[in-house]
PDB file of N, CA, C and O in Angstrom, chain B, residues numbered from 101:
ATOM      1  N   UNK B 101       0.852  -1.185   0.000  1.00  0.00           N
ATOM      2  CA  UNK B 101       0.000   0.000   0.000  1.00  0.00           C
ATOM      3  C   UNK B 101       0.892   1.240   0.000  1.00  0.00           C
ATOM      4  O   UNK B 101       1.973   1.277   0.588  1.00  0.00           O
ATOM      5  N   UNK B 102       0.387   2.223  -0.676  1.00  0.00           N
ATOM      6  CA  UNK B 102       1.144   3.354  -0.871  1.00  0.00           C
ATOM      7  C   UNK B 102       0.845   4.239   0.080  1.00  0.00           C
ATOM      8  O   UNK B 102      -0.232   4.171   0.672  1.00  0.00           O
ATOM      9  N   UNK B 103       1.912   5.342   0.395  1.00  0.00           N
ATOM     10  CA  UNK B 103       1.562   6.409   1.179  1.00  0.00           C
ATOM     11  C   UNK B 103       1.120   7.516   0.671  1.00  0.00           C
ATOM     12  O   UNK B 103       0.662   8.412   1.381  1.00  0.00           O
ATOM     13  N   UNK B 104       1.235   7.618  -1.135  1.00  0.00           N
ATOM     14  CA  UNK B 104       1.438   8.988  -1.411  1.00  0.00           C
ATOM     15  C   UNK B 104      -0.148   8.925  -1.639  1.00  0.00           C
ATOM     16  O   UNK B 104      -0.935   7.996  -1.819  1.00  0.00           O
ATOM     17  N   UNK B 105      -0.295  10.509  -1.539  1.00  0.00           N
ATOM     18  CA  UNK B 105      -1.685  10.802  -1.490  1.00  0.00           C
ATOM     19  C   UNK B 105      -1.963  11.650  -2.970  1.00  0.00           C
ATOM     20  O   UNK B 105      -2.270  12.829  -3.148  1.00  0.00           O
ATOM     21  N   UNK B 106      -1.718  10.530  -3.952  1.00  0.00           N
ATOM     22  CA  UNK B 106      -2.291  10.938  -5.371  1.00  0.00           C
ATOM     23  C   UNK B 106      -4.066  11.267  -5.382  1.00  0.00           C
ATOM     24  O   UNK B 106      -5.024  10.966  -4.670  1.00  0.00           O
ATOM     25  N   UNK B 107      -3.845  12.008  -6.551  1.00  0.00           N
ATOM     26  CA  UNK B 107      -5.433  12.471  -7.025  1.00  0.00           C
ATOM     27  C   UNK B 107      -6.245  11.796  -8.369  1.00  0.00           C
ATOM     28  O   UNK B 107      -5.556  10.983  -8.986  1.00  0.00           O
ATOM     29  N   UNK B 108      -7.280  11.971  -8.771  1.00  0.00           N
ATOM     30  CA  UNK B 108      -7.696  11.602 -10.253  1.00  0.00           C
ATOM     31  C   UNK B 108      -7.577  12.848 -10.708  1.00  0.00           C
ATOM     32  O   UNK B 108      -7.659  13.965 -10.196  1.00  0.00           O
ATOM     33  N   UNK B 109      -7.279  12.255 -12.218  1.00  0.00           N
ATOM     34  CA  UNK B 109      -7.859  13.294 -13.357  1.00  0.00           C
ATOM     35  C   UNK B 109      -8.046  14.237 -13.226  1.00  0.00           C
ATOM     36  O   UNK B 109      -7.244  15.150 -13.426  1.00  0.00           O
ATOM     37  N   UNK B 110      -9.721  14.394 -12.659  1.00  0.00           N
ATOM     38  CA  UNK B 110     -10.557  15.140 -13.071  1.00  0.00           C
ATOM     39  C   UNK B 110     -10.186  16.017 -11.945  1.00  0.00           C
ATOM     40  O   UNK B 110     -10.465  17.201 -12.140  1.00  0.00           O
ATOM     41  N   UNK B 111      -9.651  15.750 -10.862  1.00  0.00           N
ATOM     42  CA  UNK B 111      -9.035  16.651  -9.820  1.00  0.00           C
ATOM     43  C   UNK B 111      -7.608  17.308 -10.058  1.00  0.00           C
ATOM     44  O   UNK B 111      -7.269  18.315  -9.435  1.00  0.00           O
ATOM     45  N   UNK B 112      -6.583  16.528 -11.230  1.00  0.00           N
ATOM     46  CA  UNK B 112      -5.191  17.161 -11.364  1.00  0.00           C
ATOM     47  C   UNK B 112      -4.990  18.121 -12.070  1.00  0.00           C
ATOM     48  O   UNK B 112      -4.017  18.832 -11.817  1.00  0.00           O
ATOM     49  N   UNK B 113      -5.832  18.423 -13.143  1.00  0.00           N
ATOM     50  CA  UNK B 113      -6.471  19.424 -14.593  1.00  0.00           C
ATOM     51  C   UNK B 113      -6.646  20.624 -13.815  1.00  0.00           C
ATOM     52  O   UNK B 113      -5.632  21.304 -13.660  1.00  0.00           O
ATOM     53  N   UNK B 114      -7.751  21.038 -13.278  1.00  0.00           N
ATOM     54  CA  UNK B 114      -7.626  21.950 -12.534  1.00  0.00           C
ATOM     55  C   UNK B 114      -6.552  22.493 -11.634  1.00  0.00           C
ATOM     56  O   UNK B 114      -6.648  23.694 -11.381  1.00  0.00           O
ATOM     57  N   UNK B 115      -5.815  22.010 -11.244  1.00  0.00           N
ATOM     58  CA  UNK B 115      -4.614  22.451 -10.107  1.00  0.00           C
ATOM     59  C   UNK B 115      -3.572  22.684 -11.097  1.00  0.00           C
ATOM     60  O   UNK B 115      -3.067  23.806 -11.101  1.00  0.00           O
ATOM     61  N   UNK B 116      -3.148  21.789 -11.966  1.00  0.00           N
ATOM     62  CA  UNK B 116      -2.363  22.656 -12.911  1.00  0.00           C
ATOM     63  C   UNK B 116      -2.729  23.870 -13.668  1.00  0.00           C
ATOM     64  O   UNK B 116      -2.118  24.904 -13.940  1.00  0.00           O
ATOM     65  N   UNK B 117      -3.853  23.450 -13.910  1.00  0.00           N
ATOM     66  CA  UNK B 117      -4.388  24.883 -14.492  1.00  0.00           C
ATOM     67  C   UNK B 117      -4.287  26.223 -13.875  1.00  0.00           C
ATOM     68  O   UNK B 117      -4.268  27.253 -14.548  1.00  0.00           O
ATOM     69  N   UNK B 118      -4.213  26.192 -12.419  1.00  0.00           N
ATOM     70  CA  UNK B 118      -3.803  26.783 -11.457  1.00  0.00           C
ATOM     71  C   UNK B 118      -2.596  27.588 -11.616  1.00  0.00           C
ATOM     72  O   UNK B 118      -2.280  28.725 -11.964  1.00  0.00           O
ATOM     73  N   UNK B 119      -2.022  26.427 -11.180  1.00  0.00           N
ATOM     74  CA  UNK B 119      -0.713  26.356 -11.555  1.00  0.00           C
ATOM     75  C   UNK B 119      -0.334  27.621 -12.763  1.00  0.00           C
ATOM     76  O   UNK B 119      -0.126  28.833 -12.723  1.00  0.00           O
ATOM     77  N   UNK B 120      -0.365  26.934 -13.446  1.00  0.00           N
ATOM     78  CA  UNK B 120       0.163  27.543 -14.574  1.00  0.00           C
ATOM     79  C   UNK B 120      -0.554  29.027 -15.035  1.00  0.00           C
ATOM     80  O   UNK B 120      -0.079  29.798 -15.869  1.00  0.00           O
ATOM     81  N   UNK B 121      -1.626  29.193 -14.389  1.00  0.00           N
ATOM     82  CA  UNK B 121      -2.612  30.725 -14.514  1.00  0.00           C
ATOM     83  C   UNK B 121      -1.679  31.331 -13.885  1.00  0.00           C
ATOM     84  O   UNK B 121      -1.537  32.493 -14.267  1.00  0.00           O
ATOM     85  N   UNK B 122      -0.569  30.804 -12.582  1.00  0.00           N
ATOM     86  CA  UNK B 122       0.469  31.684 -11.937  1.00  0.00           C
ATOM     87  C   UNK B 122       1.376  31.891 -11.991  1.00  0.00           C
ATOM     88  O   UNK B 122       1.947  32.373 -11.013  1.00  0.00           O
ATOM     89  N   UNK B 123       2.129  31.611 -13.333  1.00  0.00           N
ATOM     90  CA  UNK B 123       2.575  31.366 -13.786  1.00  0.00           C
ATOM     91  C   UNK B 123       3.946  30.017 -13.494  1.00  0.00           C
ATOM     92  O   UNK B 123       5.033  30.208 -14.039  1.00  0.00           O
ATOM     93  N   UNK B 124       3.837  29.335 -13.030  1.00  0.00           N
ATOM     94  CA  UNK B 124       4.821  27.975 -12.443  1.00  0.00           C
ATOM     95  C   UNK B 124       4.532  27.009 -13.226  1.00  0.00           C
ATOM     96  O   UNK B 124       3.548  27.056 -13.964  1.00  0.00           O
ATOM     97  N   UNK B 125       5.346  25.996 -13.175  1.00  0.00           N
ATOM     98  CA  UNK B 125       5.267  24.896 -13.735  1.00  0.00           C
ATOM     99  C   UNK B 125       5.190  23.837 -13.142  1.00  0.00           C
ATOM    100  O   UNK B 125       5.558  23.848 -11.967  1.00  0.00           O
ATOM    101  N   UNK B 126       4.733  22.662 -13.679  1.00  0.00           N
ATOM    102  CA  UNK B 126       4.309  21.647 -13.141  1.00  0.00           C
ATOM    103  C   UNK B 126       4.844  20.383 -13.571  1.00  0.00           C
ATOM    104  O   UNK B 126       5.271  20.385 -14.725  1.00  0.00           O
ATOM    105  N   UNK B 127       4.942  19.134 -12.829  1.00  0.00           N
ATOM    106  CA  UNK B 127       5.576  18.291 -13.395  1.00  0.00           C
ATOM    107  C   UNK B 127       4.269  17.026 -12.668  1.00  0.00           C
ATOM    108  O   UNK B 127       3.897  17.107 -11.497  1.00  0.00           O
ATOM    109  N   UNK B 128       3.857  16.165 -13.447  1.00  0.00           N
ATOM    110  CA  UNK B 128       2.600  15.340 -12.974  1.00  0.00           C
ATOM    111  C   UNK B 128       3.528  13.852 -12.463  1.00  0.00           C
ATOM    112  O   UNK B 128       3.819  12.976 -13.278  1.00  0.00           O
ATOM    113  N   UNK B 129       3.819  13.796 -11.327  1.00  0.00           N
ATOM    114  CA  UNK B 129       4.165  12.267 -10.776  1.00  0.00           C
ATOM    115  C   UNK B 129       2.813  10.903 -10.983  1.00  0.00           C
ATOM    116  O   UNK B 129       1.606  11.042 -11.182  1.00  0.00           O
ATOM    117  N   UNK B 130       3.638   9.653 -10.832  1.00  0.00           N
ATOM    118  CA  UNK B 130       2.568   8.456 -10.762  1.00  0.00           C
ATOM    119  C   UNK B 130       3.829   6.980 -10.350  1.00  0.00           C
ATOM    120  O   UNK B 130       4.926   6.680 -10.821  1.00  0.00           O
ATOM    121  N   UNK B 131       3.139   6.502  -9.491  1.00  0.00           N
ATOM    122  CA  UNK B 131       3.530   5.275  -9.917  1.00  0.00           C
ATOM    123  C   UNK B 131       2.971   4.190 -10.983  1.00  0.00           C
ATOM    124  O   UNK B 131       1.885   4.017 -11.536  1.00  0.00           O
ATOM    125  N   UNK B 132       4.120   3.599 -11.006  1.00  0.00           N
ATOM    126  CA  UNK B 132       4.388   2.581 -12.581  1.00  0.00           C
ATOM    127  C   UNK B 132       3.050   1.099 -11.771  1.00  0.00           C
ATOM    128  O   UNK B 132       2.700   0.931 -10.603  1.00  0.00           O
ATOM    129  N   UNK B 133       2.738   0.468 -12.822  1.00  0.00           N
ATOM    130  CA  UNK B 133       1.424  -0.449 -12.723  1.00  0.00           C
ATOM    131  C   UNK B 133       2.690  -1.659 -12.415  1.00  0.00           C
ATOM    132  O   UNK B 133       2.498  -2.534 -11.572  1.00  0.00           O
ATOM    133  N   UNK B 134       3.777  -1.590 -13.081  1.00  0.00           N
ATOM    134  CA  UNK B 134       4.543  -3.206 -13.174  1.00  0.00           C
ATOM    135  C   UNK B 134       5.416  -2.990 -12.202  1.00  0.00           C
ATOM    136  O   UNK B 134       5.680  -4.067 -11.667  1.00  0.00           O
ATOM    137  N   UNK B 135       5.966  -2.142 -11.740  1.00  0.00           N
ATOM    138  CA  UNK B 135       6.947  -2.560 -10.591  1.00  0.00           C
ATOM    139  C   UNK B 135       7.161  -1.742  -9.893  1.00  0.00           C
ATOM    140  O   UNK B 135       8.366  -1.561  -9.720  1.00  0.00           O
ATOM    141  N   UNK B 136       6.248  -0.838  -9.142  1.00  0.00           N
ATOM    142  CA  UNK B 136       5.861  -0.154  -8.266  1.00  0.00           C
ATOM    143  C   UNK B 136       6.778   1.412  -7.868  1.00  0.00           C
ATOM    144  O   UNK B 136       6.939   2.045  -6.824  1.00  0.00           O
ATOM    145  N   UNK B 137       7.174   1.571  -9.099  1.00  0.00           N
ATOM    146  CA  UNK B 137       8.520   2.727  -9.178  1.00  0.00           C
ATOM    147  C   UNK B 137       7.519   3.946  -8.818  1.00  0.00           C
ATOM    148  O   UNK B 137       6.372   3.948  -9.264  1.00  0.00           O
ATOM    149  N   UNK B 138       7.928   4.812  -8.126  1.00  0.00           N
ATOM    150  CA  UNK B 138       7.441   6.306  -7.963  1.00  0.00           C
ATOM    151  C   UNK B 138       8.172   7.096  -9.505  1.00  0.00           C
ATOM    152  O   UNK B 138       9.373   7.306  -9.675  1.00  0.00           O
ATOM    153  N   UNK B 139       7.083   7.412 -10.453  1.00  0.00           N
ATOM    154  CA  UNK B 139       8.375   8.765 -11.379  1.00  0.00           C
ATOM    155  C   UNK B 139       7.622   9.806 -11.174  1.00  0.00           C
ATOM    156  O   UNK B 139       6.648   9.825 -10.422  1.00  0.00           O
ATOM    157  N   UNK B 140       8.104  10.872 -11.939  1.00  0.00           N
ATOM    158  CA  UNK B 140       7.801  12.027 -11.796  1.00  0.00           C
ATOM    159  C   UNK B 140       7.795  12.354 -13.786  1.00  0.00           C
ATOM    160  O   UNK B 140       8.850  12.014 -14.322  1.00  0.00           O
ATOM    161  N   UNK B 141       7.005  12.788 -14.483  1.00  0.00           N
ATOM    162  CA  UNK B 141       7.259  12.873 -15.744  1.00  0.00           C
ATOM    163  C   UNK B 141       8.717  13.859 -15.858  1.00  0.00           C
ATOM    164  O   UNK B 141       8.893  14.685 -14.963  1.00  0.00           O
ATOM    165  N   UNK B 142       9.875  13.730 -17.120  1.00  0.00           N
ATOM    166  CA  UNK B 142      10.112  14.766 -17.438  1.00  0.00           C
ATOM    167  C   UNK B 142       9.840  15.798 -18.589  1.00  0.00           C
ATOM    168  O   UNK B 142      10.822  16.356 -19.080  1.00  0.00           O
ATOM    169  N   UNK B 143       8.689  16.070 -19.021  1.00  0.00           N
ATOM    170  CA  UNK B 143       8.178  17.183 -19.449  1.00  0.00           C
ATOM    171  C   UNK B 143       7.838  17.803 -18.842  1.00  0.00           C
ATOM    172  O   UNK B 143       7.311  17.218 -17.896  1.00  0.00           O
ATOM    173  N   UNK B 144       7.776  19.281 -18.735  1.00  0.00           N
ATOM    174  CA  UNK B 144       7.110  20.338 -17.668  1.00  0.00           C
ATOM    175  C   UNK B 144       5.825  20.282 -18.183  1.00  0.00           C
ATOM    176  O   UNK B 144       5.769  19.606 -19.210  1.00  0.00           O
ATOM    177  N   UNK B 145       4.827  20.738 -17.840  1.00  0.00           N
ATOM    178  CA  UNK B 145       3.657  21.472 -18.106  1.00  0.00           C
ATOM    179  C   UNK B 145       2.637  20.714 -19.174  1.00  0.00           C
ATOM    180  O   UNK B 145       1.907  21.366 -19.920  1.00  0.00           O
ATOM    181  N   UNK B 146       2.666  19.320 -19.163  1.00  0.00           N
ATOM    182  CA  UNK B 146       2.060  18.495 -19.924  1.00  0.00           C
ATOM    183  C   UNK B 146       1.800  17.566 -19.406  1.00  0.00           C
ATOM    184  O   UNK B 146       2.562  17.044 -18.592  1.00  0.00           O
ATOM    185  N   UNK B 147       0.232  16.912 -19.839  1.00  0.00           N
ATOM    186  CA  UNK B 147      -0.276  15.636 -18.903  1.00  0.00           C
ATOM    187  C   UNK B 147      -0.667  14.568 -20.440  1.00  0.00           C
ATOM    188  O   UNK B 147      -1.656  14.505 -21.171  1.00  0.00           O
ATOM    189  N   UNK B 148       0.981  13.677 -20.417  1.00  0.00           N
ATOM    190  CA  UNK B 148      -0.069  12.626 -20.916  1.00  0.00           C
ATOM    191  C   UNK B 148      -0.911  11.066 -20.729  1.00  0.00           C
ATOM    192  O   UNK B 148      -0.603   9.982 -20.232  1.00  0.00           O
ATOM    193  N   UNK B 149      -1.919  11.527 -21.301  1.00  0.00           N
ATOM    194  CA  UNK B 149      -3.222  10.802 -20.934  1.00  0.00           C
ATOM    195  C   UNK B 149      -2.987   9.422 -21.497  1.00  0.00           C
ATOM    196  O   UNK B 149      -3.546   8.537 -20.849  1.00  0.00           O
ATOM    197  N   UNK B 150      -2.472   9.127 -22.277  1.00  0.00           N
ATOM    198  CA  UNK B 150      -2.143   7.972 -23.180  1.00  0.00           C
ATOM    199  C   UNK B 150      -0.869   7.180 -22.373  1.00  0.00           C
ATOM    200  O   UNK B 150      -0.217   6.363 -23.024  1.00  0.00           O
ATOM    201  N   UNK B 151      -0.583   7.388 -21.201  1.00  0.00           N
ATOM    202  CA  UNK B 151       0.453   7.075 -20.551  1.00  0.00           C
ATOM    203  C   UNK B 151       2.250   7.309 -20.688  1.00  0.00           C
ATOM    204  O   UNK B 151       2.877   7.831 -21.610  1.00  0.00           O
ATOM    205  N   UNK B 152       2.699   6.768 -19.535  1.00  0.00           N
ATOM    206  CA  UNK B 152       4.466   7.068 -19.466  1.00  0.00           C
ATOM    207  C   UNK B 152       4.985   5.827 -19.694  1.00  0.00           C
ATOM    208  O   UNK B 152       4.388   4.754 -19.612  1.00  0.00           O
ATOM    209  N   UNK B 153       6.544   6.097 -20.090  1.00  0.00           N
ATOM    210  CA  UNK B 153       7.276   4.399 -19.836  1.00  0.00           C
ATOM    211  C   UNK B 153       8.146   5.167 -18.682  1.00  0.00           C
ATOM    212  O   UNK B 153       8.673   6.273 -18.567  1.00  0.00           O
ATOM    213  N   UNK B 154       7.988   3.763 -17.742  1.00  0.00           N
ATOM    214  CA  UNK B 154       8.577   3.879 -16.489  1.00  0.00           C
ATOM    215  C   UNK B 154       9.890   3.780 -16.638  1.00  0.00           C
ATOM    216  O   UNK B 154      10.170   2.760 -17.269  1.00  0.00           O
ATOM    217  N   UNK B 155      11.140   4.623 -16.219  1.00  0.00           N
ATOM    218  CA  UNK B 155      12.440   4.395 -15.980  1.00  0.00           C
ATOM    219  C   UNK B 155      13.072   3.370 -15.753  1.00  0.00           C
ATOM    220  O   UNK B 155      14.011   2.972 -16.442  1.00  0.00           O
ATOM    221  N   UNK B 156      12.571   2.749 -14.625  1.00  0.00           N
ATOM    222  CA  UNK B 156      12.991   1.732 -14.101  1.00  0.00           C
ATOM    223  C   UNK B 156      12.998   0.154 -15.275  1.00  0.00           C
ATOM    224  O   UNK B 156      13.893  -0.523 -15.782  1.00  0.00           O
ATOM    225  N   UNK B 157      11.514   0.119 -15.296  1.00  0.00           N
ATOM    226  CA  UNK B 157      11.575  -1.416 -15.961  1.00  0.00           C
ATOM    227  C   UNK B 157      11.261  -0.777 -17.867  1.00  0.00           C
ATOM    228  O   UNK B 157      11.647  -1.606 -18.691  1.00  0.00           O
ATOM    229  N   UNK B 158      10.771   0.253 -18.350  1.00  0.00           N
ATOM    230  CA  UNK B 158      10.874   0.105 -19.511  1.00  0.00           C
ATOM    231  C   UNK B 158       9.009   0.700 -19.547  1.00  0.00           C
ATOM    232  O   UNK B 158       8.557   1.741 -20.025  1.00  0.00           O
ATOM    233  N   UNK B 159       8.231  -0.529 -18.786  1.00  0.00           N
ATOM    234  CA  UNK B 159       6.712  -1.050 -19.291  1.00  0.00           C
ATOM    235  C   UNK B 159       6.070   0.452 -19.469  1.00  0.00           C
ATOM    236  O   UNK B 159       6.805   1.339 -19.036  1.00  0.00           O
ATOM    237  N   UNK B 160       4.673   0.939 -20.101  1.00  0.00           N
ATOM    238  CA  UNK B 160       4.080   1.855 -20.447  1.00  0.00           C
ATOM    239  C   UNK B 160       3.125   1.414 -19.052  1.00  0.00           C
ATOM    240  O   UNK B 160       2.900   0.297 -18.586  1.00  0.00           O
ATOM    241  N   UNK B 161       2.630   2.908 -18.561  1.00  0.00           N
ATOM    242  CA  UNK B 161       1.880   2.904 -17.483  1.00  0.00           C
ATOM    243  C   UNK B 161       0.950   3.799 -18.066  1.00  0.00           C
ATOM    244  O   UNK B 161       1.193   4.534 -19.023  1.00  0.00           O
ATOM    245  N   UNK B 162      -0.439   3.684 -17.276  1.00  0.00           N
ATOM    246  CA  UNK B 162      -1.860   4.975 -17.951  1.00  0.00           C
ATOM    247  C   UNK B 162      -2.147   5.320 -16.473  1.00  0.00           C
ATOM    248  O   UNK B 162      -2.996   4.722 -15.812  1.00  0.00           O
ATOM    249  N   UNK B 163      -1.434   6.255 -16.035  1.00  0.00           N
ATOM    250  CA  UNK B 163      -1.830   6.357 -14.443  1.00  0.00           C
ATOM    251  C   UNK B 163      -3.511   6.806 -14.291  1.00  0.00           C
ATOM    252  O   UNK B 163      -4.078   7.577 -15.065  1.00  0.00           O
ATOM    253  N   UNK B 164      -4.046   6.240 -13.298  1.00  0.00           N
ATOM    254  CA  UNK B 164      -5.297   6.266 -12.772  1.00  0.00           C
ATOM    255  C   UNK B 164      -5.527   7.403 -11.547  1.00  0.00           C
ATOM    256  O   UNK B 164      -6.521   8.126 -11.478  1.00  0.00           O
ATOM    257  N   UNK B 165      -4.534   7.411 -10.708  1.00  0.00           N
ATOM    258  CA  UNK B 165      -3.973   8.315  -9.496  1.00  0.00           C
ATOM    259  C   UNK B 165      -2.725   9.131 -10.317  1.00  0.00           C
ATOM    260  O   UNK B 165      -1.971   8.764 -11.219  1.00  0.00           O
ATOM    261  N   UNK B 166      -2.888  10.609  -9.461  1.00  0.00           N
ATOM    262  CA  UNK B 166      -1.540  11.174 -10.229  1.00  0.00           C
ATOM    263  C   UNK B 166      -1.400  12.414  -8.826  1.00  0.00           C
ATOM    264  O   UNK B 166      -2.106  12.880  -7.932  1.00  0.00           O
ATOM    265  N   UNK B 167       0.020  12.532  -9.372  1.00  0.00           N
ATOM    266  CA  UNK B 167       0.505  13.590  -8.030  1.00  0.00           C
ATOM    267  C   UNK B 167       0.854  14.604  -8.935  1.00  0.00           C
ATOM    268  O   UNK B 167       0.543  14.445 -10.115  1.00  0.00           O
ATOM    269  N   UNK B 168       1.552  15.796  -8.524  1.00  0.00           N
ATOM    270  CA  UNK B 168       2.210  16.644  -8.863  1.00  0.00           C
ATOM    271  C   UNK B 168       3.325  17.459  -8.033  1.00  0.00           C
ATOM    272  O   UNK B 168       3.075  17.551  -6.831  1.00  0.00           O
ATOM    273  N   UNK B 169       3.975  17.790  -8.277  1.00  0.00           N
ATOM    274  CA  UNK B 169       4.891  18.398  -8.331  1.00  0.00           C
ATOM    275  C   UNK B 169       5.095  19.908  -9.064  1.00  0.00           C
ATOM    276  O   UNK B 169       5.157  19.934 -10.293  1.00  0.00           O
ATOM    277  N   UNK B 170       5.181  20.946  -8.427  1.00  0.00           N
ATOM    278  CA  UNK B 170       5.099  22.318  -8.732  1.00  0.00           C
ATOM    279  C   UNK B 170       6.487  23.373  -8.446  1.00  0.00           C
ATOM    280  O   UNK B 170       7.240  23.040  -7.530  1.00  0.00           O
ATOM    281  N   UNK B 171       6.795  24.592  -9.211  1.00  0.00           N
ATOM    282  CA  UNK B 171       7.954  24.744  -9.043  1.00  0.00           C
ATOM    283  C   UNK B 171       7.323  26.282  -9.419  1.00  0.00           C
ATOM    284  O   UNK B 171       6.633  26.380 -10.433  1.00  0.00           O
ATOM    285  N   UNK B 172       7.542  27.297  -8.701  1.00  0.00           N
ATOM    286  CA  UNK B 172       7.721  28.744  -9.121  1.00  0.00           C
ATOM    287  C   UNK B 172       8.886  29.545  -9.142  1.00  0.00           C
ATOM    288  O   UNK B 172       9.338  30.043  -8.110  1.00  0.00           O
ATOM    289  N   UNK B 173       9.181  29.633  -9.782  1.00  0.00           N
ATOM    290  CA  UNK B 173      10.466  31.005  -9.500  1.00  0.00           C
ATOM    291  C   UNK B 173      10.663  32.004  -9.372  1.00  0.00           C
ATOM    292  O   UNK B 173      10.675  32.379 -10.544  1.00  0.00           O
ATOM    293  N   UNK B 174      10.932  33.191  -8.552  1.00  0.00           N
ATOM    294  CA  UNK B 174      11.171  34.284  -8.116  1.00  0.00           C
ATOM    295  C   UNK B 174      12.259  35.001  -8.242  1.00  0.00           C
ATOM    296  O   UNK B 174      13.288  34.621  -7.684  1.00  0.00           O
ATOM    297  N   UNK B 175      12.242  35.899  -8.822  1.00  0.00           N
ATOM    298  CA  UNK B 175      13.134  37.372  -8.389  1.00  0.00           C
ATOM    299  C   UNK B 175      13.910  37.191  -7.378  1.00  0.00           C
ATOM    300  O   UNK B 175      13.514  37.057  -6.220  1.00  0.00           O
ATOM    301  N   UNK B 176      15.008  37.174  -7.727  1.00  0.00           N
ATOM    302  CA  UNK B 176      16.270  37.548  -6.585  1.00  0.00           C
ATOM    303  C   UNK B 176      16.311  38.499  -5.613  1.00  0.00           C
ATOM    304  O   UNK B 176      16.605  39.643  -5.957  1.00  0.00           O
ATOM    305  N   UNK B 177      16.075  38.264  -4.465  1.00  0.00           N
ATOM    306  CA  UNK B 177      15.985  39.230  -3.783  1.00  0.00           C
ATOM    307  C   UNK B 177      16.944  40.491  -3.317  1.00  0.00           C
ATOM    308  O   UNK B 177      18.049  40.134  -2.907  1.00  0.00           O
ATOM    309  N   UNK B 178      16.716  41.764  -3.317  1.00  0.00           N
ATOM    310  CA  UNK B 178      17.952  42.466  -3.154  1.00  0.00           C
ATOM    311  C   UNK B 178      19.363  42.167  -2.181  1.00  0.00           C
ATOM    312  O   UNK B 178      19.010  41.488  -1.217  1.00  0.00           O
ATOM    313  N   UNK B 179      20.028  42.300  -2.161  1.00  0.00           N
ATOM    314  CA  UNK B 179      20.811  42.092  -0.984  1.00  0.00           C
ATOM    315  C   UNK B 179      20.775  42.687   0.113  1.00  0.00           C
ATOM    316  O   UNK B 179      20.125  43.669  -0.245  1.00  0.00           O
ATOM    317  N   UNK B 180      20.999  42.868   1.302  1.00  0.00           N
ATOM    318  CA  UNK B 180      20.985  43.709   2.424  1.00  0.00           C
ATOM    319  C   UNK B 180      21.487  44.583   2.720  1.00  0.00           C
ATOM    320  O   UNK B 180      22.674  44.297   2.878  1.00  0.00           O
ATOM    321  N   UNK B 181      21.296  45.627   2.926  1.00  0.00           N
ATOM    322  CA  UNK B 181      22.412  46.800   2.820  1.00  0.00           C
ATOM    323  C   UNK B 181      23.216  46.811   4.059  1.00  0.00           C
ATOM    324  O   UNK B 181      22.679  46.839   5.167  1.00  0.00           O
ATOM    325  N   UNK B 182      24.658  46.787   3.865  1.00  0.00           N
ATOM    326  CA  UNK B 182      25.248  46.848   4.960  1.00  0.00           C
ATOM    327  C   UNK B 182      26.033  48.054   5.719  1.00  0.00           C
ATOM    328  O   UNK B 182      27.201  48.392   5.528  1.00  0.00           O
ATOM    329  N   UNK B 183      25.155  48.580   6.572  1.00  0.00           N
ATOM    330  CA  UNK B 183      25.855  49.619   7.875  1.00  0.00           C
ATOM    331  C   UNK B 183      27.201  49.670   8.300  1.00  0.00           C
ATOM    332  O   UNK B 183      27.533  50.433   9.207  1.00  0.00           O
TER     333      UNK B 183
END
């Protein structure tokens, strides 16, 4: 049994959409159906529906549950002025 607390579909669409209205990017995680690998896709900002091949063993997965992973980036903050 898994710990991670993946979502469906119809719940991950929206949050990226989110996402990405704020401008950040997203990366959609799943585990693999054949040998229980955690990945993380590497495309940013794309969900595909037609499934992944898992790293590990090769096999094509159609995840049912999916996580994500989110990343924003910010402006450097000034430095501190020093007294």
């Amino acid at each position: 049994m898994s710990d991670t607390k993946d979502i469906t579909l119809e719940e991950l669409i929206p949050m990226c959409e989110n996402v990405l209205d704020k401008g950040g990017t997203f990366w959609v995680k799943f585990t693999c159906d054949h040998c229980g690998a955690r990945q993380t896709s590497d495309t940013p900002n794309k969900i595909h529906i037609d499934g992944y091949a898992c790293e590990e063993c090769g096999k094509i997965t159609v995840p049912k549950l999916w996580g994500l992973a989110v990343m924003f980036v910010t402006p450097a903050l000034p430095e501190a002025s020093q007294n």
